[in-house]
ROZA-938115 format. One line per 3 residues: number of its first residue (from 1); for each residue x, y, z negated of C-alpha. Coordinates in steps of 0.5 Angstrom, whole numbers, padded with zeros to 4 digits. Each point is the difference from the previous one (the first is absolute). Layout:
residues N
NUM) X/Y/Z  ...
END
This chain:
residues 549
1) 0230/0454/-0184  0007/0003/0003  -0002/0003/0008
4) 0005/0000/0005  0005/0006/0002  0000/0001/0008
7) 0005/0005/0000  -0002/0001/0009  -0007/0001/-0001
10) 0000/0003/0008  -0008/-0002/0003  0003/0000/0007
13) 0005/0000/0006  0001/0006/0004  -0002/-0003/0008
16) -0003/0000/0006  0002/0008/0000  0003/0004/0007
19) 0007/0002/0000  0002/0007/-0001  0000/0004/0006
22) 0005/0005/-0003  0006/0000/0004  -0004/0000/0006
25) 0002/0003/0006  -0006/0003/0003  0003/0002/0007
28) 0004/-0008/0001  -0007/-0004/-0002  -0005/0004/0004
31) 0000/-0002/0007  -0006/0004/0003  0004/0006/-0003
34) 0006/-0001/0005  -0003/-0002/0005  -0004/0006/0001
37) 0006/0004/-0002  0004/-0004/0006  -0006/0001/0005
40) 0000/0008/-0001  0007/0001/0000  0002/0001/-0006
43) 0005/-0006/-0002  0006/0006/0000  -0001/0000/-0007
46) -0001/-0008/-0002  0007/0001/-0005  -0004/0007/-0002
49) -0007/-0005/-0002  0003/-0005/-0003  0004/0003/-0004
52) -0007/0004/-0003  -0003/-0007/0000  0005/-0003/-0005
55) -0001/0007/-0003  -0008/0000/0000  0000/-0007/-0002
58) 0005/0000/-0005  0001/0007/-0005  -0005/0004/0003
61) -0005/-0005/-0002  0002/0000/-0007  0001/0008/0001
64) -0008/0000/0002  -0002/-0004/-0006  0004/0005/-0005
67) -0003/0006/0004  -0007/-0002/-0001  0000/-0001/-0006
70) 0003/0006/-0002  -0004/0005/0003  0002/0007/0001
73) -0001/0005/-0005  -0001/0008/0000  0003/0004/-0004
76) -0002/0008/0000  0004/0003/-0004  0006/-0001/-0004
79) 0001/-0001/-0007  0001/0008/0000  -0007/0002/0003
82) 0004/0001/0007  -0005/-0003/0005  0004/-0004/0005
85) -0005/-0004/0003  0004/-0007/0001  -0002/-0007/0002
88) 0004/-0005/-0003  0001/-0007/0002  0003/-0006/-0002
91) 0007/-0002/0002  -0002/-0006/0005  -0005/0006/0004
94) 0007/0004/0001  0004/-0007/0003  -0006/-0001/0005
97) 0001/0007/0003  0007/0000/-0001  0001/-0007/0005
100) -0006/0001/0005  0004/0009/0001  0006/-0004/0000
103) -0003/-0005/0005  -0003/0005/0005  -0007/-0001/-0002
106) -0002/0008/0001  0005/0001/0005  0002/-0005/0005
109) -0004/0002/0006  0002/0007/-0001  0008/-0001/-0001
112) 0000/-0006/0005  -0004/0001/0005  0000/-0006/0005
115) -0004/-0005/0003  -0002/-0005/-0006  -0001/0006/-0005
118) -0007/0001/-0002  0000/-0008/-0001  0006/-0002/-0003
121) -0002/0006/-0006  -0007/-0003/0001  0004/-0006/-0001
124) 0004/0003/-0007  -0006/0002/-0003  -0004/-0006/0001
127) 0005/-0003/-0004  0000/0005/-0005  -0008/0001/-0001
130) 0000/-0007/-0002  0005/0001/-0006  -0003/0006/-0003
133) -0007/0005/0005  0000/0005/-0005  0008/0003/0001
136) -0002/-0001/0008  -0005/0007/0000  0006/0005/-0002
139) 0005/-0004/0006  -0006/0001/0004  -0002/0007/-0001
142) 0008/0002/0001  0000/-0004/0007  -0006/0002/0002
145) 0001/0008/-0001  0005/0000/0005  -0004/0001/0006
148) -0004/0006/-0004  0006/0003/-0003  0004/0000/0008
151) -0006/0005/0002  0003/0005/-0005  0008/0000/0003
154) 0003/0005/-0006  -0004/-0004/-0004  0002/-0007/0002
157) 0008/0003/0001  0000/0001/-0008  -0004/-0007/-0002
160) 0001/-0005/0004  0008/-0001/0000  -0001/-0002/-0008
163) -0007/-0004/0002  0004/-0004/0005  0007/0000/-0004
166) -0002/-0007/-0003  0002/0001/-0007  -0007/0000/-0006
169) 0001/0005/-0005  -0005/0000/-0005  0002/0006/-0004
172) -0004/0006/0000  0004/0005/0002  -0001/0006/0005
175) 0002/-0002/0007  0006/0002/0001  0003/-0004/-0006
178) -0003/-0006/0004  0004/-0005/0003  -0007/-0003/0003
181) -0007/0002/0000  -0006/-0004/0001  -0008/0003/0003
184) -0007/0000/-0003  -0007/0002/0002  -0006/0004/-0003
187) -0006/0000/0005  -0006/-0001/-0004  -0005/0004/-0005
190) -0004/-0003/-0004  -0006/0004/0004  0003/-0003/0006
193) 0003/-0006/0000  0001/-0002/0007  -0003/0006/0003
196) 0005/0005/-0001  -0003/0005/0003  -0003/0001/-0006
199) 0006/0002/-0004  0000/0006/-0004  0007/0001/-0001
202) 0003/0007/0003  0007/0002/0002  0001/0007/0000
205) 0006/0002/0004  0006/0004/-0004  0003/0004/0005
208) -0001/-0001/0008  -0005/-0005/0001  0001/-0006/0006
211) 0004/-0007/0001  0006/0000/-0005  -0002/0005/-0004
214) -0002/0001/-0008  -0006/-0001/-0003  -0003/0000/-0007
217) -0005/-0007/0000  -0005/0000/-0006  -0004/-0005/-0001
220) -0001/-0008/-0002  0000/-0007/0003  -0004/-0006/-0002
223) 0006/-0006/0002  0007/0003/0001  0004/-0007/0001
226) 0006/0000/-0003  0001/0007/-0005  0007/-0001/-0001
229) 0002/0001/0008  0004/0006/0001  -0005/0003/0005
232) -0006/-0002/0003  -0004/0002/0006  -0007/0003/-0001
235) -0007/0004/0002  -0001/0007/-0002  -0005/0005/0003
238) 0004/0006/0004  -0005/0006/0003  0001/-0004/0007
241) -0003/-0007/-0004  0003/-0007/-0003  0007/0000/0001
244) 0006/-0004/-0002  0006/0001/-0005  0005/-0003/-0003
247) 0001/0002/-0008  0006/-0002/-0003  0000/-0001/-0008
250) 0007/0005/-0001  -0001/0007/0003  0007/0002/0004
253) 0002/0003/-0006  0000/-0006/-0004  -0006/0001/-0004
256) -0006/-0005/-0001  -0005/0002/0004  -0007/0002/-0002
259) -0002/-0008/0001  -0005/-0003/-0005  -0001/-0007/-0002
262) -0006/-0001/-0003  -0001/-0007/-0001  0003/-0007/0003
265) -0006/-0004/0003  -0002/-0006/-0003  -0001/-0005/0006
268) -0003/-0006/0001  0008/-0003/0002  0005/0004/0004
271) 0003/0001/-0007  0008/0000/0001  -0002/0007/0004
274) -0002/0006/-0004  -0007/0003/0004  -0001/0007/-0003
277) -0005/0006/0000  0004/0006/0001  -0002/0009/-0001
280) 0004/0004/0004  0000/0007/-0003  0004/0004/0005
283) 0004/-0005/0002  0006/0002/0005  -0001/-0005/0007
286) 0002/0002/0007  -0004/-0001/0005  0000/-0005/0006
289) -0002/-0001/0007  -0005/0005/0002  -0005/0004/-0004
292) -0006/-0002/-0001  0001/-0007/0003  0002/-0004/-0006
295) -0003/-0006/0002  0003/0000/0006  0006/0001/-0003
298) 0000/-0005/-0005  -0004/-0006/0003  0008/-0001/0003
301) 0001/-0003/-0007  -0007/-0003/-0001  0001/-0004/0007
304) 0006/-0003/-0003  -0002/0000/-0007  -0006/-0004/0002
307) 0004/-0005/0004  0003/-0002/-0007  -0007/-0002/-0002
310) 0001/-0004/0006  0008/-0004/-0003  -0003/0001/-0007
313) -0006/-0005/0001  0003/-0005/0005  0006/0000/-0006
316) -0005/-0001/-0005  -0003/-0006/0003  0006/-0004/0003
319) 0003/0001/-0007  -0007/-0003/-0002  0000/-0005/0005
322) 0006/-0002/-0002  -0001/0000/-0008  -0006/-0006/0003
325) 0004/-0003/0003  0006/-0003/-0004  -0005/-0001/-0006
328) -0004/-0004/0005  0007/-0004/0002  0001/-0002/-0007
331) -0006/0000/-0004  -0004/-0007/0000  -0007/-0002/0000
334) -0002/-0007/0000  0007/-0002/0001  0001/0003/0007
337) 0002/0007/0001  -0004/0005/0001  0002/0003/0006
340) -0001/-0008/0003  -0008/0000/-0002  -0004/0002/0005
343) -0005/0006/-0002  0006/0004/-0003  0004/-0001/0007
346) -0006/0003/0002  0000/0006/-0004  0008/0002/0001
349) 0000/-0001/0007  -0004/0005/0000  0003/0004/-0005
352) 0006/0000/0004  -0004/0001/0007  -0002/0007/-0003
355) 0007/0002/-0003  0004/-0001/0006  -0006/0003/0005
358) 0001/0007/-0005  0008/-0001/0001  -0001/0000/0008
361) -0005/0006/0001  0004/0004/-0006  0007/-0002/0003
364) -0003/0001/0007  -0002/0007/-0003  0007/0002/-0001
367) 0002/-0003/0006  -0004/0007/0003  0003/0004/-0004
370) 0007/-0002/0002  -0002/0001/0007  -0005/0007/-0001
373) 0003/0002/0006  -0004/-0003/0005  -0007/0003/0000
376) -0003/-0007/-0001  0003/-0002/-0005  -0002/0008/-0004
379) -0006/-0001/0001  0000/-0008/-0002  0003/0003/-0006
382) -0005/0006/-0001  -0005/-0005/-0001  0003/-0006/-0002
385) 0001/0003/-0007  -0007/0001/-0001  -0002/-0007/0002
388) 0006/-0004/-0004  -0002/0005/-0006  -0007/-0002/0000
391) 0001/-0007/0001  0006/-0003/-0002  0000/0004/-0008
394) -0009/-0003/0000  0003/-0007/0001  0005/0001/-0005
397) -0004/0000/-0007  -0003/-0006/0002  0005/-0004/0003
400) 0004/0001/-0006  -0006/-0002/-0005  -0001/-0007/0004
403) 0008/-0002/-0001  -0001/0002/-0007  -0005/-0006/0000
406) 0005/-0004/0003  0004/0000/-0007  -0008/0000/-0004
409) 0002/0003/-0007  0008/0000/0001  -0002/0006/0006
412) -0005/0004/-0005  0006/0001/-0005  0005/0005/0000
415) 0006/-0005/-0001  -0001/-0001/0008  0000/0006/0005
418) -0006/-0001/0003  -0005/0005/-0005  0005/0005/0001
421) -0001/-0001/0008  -0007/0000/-0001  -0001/0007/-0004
424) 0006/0003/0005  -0005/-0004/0006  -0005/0006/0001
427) 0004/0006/-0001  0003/0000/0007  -0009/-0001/0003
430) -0001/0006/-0004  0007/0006/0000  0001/0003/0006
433) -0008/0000/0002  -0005/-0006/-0002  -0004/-0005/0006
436) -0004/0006/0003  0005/0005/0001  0004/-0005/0004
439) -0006/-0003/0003  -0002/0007/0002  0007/0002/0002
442) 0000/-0006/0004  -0006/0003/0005  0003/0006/0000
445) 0006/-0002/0002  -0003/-0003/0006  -0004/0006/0001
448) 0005/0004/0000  0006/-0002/0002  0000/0000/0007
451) 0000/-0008/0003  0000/-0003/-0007  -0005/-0004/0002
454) 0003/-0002/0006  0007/-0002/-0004  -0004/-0004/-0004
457) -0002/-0004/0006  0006/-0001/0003  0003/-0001/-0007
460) -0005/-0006/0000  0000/-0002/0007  -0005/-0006/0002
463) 0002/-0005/-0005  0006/-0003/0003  -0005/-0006/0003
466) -0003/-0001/-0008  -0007/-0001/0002  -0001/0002/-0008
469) 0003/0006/0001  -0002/0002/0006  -0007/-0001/-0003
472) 0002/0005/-0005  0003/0005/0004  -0006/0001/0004
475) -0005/0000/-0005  0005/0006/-0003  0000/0004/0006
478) -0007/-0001/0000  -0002/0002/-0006  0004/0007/0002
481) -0004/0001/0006  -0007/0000/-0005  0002/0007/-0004
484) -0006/-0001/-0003  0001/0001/-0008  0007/-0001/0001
487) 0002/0003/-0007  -0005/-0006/-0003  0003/-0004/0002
490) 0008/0003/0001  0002/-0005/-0005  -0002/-0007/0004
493) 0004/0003/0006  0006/0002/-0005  -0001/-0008/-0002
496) 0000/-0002/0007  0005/0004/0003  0004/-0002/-0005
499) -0001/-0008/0001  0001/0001/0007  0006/0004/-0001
502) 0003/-0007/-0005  -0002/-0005/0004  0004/0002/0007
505) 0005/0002/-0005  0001/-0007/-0003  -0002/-0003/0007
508) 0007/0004/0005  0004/-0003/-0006  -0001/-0006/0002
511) -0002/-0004/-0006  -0006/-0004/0002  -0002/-0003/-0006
514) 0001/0006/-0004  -0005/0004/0006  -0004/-0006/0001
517) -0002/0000/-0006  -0001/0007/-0002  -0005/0002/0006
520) -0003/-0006/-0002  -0002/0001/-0007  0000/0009/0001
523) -0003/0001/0008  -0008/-0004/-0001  -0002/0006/-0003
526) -0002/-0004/-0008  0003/0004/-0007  0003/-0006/-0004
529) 0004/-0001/-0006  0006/-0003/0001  0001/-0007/0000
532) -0005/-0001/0005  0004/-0002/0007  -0003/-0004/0004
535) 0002/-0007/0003  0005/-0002/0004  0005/0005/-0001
538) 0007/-0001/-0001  0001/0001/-0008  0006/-0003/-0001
541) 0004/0003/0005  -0003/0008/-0003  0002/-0002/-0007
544) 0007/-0002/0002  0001/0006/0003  -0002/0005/-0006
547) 0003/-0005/-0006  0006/0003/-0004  0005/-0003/0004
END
């Protein structure tokens, strides 16, 4: 029997999917970010952030997609034997360096040092991490080496006007051949990890000992982030102890440096950025700050170092957030819009309570270090870093995993951005001193910084006339008073410090059906999943402030 040709055999139509979000401009639909950029003075640099949003929103994602894919490669040698210890990257990596150094990324605060600075960088790399997190550690490590390298004055004369020029030079060439540098860092030894007094990596002086001088450092370190950088600030071991300098990967002569790249790390996420274990085989540094205070020295960059974890987490979660929240607009379930059924309402405001309580304390954070000059606000920095570090980088992988949830199997698939989210999630918990070295940073903060714990009470004050917060904050100041086993429980007093200092944040701001809503759901003392806020609460108005706009 003669069959019947269908020369069209499609099985389905293509429906009921969300609009891509590519072209978005991630500054322009993020109402809680320009907000809060408004409320501490950083609104200076609107045109500035929302050129970068377009940027982030638009090319730079797409650059981050590329970067990922491609990962970074280390060649050791050349193909004539020479060993060269080079990293090489995919194009999009290099664009991404390119437009955040143009931008001002590693540099704003130090070129412009006005009211606003930190903030508005804050508000650049925020937009930025969204679009790429692995190109953010060498722009942080650069902005963060600033503090350190000032400590050394002839060291800093010769660096720092091409750290701060704004041009990225990828090239790898000596540093008077440059027309821009960026910084790295080499800490921790495989014996120590986190506790670098453990290090074993000596330096030995090549003429007059001291600050500013010469020395030969040999050795090894277990991560050295970004190997490619033209210097990078590390620990070695003098005979007056652990001291910090500054290893440049060209001598003054134009030679390659006795610096060795064993190996990239093979990590759970962070792809874009080259992690590396390096040996030091009488590598020429130059010492910074004070022999045998290194840590000292270089917890001036760990300070500002860990105050991106703080931006990288926040971004991560709004860009998470934002990811649900256009998918819930436009996917259907039974005939009506996701965002319309009820529990998942639930579940997004929620999301969107966490995302903009992390962007307050974060820009909150910056708004000290802008105004560093009062004692009050030193000492909030000092131990703000910790708690922020702590708390806002250990709700991040979960927040991030509920929003994948949003989309169900879309949000597990690597066309969307939300797997990539997810591995980076967990880096900024980790680098830069894991949840007990805060905790524990957090009580020697208010052990040993004079009148620490006083700036945080008068910080919080009593709950502004929020019975629920006051509540808080008394059995907080109560919970200080018992010093009993106190290192036990430094986590729980880190998680209240940090709720507290939330709550009255989003509270002054004067939204109340955001801080309602948050004391609400974070200040009864019960750890719960997302989703779970309770009744009577004014969702809509939550989920219509956070919606890409």
């Amino acid at each position: 029997m003669a069959t019947r040709h269908v020369p069209l055999a499609e099985t389905h139509a293509v429906f009921n999917q969300a609009p891509p979000l590519e072209g978005t401009n991630l500054y322009l639909v993020d109402r809680p970010l320009q907000a809060w950029i408004r409320r501490y003075r950083g609104d200076w640099a609107t045109l500035r952030l929302e050129a970068y949003g377009a940027l982030a929103g638009g090319p730079l994602m797409e650059a981050g997609f590329l970067a990922n894919e491609h990962k970074p490669v280390l060649r050791t040698h050349d193909r004539y034997g020479h060993r060269i210890d080079q990293v090489d990257f995919h194009p999009a990596y290099h664009q991404l360096m390119a437009t955040a150094v143009e931008h001002g990324i590693p540099s704003l605060p130090w070129t412009e040092p006005r009211a606003g600075a930190h903030v508005a960088r804050a508000g650049l790399m925020y937009l930025h991490n969204q679009a790429e997190a692995g190109t953010s550690c060498p722009l942080t490590m650069t902005f963060a080496s600033v503090p350190a390298l000032r400590q050394q004055p002839e060291i800093a004369d010769v660096w720092l006007p091409k750290l701060l020029h704004g041009a990225y030079d990828p090239r790898n060439l000596p540093l008077a051949q440059k027309t821009g540098v960026t910084i790295g860092m080499a800490m921790t030894e495989k014996q120590g990890g986190t506790d670098v007094r453990a290090n074993t990596t000596q330096a030995h002086p090549v003429g007059q000992p001291g600050p500013g001088q010469a020395y030969e450092l040999v050795g090894h370190k277990w991560f050295c982030s970004a190997p490619m950088c033209d210097a990078f600030l590390t620990l070695a071991y003098t005979e007056k102890g652990l001291s910090c300098f500054l290893l440049p990967r060209h001598r003054p002569d134009g030679e390659r440096n006795a610096f060795y790249i064993q190996r990239l790390k093979n990590k759970l996420g962070n792809w874009a950025n080259a992690s590396s274990e390096v040996e030091y085989r009488g590598a020429l540094a130059w010492m910074v700050g004070e022999e045998g205070r290194g840590v000292p020295t270089i917890l001036s960059m760990v300070s500002m170092t860990r105050f991106d974890c703080m931006i990288g987490s926040s971004s991560l979660m709004r860009q998470a957030l934002t990811q649900a929240l256009h998918h819930c607009q436009h996917r259907q379930v039974g005939g009506r819009a996701l965002i319309d059924q009820p529990l998942m309402r639930n579940v997004l405001a929620d999301l969107a309570l966490e995302s903009e309580a992390a962007l307050a304390l974060t820009l909150r954070m910056g708004h000290a270090l802008d105004e560093a000059a009062s004692e009050h606000e030193a000492i909030f920095a000092r131990l703000v870093t910790a708690v922020g570090k702590y708390w806002i980088c250990k709700r991040a992988p979960a927040m991030v995993n509920e929003a994948q949830e949003c989309l169900g199997g879309a949000g597990y698939v690597e066309e969307t951005i939300l797997p990539r989210l997810y591995r980076e999630a967990p880096v900024n918990s980790i680098w830069e001193g894991s949840g007990n070295v805060q905790c524990l940073d957090v009580l020697r903060a208010l052990s040993k910084e004079a009148g620490a714990l006083e700036v945080l009470f008068a910080e919080l004050g009593d709950g502004q006339g929020e019975a629920r917060l006051a509540g808080h904050i008394t059995r907080l100041k109560a919970a200080f008073a018992d010093t009993s086993d106190i290192q036990y429980r430094a986590r729980q007093l880190t998680e209240d410090i940090a709720l507290a200092l939330q709550a009255k944040l989003l509270l002054e701001a004067g939204n109340a059906a955001v801080s309602d809503a948050f004391i609400a759901s974070r200040l009864n003392g019960q750890a719960r999943t997302y989703g779970t806020l309770p009744r009577a609460l004014e969702v809509t108005a939550i989920l219509e402030r956070s919606l890409p706009a």
